[in-house]
VEXGUTOR-966355 format. One record per residue (C-alpha): z, x, y; residue number from 0. Coordinates in pm, 1 decimal, padded with zeros to 6 digits. Example, Ala and Ser with C-alpha at 12.3 -4.5 7.8 and 13.67 -1.06 7.14 Angstrom:
2
       pz       px       py seq
  00780.0  01230.0 -00450.0   0
  00714.0  01367.0 -00106.0   1
This chain:
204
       pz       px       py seq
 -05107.1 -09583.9  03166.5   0
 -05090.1 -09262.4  02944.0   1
 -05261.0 -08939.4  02967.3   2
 -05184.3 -08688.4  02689.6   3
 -05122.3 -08334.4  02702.3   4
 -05100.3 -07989.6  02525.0   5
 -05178.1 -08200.1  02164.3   6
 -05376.5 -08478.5  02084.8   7
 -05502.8 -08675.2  01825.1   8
 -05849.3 -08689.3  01914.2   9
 -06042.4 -08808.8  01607.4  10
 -05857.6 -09164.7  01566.2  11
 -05856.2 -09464.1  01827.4  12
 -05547.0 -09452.1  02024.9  13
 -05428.3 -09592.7  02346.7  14
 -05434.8 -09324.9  02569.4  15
 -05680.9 -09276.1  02865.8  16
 -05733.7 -08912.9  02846.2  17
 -05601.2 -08601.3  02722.5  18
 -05577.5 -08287.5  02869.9  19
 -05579.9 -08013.2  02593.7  20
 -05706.2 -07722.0  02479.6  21
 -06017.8 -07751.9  02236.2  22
 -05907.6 -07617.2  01984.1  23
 -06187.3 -07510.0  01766.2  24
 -06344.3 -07315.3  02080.8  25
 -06013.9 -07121.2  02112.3  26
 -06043.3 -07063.8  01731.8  27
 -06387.2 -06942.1  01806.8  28
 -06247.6 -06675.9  02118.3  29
 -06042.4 -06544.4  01892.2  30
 -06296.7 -06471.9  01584.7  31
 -06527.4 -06366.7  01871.8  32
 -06271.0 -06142.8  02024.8  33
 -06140.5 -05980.0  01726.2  34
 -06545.9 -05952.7  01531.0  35
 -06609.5 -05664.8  01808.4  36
 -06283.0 -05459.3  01671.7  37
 -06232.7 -05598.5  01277.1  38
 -06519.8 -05384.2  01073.4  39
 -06766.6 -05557.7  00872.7  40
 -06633.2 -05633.1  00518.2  41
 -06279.3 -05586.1  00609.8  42
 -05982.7 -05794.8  00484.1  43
 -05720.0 -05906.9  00774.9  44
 -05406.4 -06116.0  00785.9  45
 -05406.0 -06460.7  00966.3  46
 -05113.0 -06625.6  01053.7  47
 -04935.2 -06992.7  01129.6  48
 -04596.7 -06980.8  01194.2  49
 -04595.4 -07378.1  01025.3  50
 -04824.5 -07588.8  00797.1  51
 -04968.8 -07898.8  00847.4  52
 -05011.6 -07843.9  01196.9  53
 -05366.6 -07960.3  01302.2  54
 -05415.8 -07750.0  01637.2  55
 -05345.3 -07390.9  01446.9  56
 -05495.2 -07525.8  01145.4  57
 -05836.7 -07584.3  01352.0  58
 -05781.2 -07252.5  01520.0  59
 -05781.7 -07077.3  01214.9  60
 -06073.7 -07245.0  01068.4  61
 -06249.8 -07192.3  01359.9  62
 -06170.4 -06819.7  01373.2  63
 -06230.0 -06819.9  01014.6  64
 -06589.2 -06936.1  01040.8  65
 -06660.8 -06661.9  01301.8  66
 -06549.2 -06389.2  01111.7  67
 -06697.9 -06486.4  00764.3  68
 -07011.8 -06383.7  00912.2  69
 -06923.4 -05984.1  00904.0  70
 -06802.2 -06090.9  00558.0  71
 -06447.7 -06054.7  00664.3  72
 -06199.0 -06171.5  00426.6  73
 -05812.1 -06266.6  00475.7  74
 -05501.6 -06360.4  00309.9  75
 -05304.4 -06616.0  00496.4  76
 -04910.4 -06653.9  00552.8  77
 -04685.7 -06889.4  00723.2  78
 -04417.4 -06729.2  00884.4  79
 -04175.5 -06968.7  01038.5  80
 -04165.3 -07074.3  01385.8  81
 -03902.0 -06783.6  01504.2  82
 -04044.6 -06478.4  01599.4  83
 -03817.1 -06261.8  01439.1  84
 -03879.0 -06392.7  01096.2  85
 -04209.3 -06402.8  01167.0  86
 -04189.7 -06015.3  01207.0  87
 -04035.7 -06001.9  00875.2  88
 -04281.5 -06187.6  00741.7  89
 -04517.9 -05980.4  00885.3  90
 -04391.3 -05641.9  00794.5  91
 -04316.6 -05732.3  00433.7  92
 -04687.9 -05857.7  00420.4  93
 -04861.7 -05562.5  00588.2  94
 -04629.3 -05342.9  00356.8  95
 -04764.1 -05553.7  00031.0  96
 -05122.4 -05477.5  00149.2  97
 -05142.5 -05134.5  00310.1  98
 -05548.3 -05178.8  00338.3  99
 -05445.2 -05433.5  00632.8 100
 -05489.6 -05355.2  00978.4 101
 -05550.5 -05644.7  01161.7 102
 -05318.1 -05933.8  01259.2 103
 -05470.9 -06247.0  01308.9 104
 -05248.8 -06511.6  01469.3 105
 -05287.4 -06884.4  01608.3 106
 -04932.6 -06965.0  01761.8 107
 -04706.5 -06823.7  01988.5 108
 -04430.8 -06726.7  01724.9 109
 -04696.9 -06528.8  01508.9 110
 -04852.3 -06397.6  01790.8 111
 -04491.4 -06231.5  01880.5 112
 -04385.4 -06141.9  01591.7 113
 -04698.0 -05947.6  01475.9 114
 -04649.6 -05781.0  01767.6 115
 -04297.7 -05696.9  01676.5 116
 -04370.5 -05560.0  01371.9 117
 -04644.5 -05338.3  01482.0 118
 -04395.3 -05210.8  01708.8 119
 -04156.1 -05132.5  01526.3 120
 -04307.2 -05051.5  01152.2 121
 -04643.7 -04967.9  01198.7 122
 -04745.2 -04785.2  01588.0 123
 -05013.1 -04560.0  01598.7 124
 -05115.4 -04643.9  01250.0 125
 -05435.9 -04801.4  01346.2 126
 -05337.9 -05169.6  01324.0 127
 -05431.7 -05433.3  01583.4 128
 -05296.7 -05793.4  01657.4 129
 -05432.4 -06065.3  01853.9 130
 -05338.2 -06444.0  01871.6 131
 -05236.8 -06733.7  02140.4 132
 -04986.9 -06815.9  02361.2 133
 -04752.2 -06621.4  02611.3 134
 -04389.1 -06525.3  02650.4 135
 -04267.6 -06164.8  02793.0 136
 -04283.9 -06041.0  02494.0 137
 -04604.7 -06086.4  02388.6 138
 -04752.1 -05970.4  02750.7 139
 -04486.1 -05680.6  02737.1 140
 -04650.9 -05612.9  02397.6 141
 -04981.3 -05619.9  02468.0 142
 -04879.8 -05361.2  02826.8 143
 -04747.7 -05138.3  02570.1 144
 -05033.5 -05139.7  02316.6 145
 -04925.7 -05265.8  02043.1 146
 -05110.9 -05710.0  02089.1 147
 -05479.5 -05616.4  02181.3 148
 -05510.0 -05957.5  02390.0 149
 -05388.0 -06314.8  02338.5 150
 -05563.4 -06653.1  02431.5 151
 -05345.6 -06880.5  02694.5 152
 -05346.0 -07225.0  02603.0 153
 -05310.0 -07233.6  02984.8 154
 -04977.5 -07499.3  03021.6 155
 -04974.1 -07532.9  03390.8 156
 -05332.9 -07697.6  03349.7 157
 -05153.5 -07882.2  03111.2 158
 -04894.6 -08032.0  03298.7 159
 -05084.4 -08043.8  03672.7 160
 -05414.9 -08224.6  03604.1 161
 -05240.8 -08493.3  03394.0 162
 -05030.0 -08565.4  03711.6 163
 -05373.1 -08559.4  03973.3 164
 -05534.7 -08776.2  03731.0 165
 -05272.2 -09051.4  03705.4 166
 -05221.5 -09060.0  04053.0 167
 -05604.3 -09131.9  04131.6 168
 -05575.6 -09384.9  03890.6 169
 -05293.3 -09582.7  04021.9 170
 -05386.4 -09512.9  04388.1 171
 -05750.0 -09550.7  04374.7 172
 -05890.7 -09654.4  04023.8 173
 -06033.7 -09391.5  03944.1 174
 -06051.1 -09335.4  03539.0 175
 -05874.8 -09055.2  03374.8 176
 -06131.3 -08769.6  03174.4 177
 -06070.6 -08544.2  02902.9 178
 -06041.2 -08233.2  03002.7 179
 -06048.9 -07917.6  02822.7 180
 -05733.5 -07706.5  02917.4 181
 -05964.1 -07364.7  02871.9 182
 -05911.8 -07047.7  02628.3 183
 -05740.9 -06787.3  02932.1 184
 -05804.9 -06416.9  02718.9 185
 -05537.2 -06177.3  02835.0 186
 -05561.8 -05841.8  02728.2 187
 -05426.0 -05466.9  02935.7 188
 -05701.2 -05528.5  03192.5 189
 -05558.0 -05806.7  03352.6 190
 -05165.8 -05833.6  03177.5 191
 -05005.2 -05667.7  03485.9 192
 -05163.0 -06007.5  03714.2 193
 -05023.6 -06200.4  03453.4 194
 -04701.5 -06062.2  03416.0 195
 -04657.9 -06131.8  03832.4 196
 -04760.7 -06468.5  03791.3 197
 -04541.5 -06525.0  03454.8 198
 -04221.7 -06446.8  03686.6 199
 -04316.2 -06686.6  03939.2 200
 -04362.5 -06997.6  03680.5 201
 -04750.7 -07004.6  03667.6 202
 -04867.2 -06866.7  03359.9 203
């Protein structure tokens, strides 16, 4: 018996009982949500995917998309590699090309990071904001120190627990496996120092 996790294929037949994923149009829709009640109306942002042809940031960004079209917010969109360092490159050279930009739209962790970065180090206290998924130190030490205004966790230890529970109840007791939506955690300064704690320990 197989229960998927983190990606999965959900709009063809496959053989899997469940999957336990994020959904990942809703998370698109946090983050257009999110980022609406800072991005003025009629604006024109950057959005990010650190790779093409990737369905869960591609449905993200759609998602986000569709939110945000509704203040008639336009974007230009770059791929920056899966590296946060060229992704801050990437970043920089495209916030540089476009100095009406002030908002950093992301869907992946690398983005996420690396707009971060370059805010950091090219652009603080210039009035520029990022937001986008996933955690690693540095994106929760960047959003401590200002410079990510939240990011959405894709929450992996749901991920990787309920997969487990549901397996066993099959095997031990029958019990069918359910799809389960892995949730859209927001983490922003008001609750990044919990996080941070519960990083260390292999939680979050």
């Amino acid at each position: 018996p197989v229960v998927a996790f983190n990606v999965d294929d959900h709009r063809t037949p496959n053989a899997r009982l469940s999957a336990v994923v994020q959904r990942f149009d809703h998370a698109g829709e946090t983050l257009g949500r999110r980022a609406a009640a800072f991005v003025p109306k009629a604006s024109h942002v950057l959005m990010t995917l650190h790779d093409e042809g990737i369905s869960a940031l591609e449905e993200r960004l759609a998602s986000a998309q569709a939110v945000l079209a509704k203040k008639n917010v336009t974007w230009t969109v770059v791929v920056t590699g899966a590296e946060a360092e060229k992704a801050s490159q990437v970043i920089t050279q495209a916030l540089r090309d476009n100095p009406n930009i002030k908002h950093v739209l992301c869907t992946g962790q690398a983005d996420t990071e690396g707009a971060g970065l370059a805010v950091e180090r090219h652009f603080a206290g210039k009035g520029h904001a990022v937001a986008g998924f996933d955690l690693s130190p540095n994106i929760l030490r960047l959003i401590k120190a200002g410079h990510i205004r939240f990011t959405i966790d894709q929450q992996p230890y749901v991920q990787g627990f309920y997969p487990v529970v549901q397996l066993t109840l099959y095997k031990r007791l029958g019990i069918m496996p359910a799809d389960m939506d892995a949730g859209a955690g927001v983490i922003d300064q008001s609750n990044v120092e919990n996080v941070l704690d519960l990083s260390k320990k292999g939680y979050r």
